[in-house]
N, C-alpha and C positions, 0 to 999 in steps of 0.2 A: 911733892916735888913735881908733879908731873902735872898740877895744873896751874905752878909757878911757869913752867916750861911753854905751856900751851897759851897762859893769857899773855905771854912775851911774843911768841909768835904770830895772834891775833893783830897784838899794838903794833907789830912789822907791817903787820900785810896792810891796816888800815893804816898804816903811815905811809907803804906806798902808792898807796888807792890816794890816797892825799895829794901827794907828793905831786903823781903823773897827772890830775886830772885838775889841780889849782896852783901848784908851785912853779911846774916847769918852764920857761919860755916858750909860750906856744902851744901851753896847757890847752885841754878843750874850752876850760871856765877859769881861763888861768884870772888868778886876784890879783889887783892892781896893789901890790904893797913894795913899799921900798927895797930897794937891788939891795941893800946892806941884809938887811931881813932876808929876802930873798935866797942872798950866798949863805947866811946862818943856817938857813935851813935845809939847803942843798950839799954842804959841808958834812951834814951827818947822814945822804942816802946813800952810801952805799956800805954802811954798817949795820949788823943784825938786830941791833938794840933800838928804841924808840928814842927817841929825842926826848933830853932830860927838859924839864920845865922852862927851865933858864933858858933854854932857847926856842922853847914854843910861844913863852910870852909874849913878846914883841910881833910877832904874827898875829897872837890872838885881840893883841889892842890894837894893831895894823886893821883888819878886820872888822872889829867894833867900831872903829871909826870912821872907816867906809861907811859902814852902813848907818852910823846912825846920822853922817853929813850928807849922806844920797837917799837910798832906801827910806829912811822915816822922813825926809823930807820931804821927795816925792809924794809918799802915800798921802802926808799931810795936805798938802795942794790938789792931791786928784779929784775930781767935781761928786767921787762918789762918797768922799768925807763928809761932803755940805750936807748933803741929807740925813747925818745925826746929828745936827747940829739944832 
């Protein structure tokens, strides 16, 4: 029971470490994901419990998407790709 207790507690604190440092308005690294998504996920900080799946999804393809229409794009065009080519 007590390390049902403790990995719950863990998923808290790494959900607030989340939370304040990509979700908030004004985050340090806040991620550019839709305000709908956004309020989803800000809807559930100030409860003890981690956010059930069903609402981390749509973050985590928010996310994926960014990066794979910025991020791998970028890389892809950088001049230091030409050289394994």
């Amino acid at each position: 029971m007590t390390t049902n207790c403790s990995a719950t507690i863990d998923l808290s604190q790494l959900d607030q470490l989340l939370l304040t440092t990509y979700i908030l308005p004004g985050a340090a690294r806040e991620a550019n994901i839709p305000a709908k998504v956004r309020d989803g996920l800000l809807q559930n900080k100030s409860t003890s419990t981690p956010p059930s799946p069903e609402i981390l999804e749509p973050a985590v393809r928010s996310i994926r998407d960014l990066m794979e229409d910025t991020i791998f794009v970028s890389f892809l065009n950088s001049p230091s790709t030409y050289l394994y080519e």
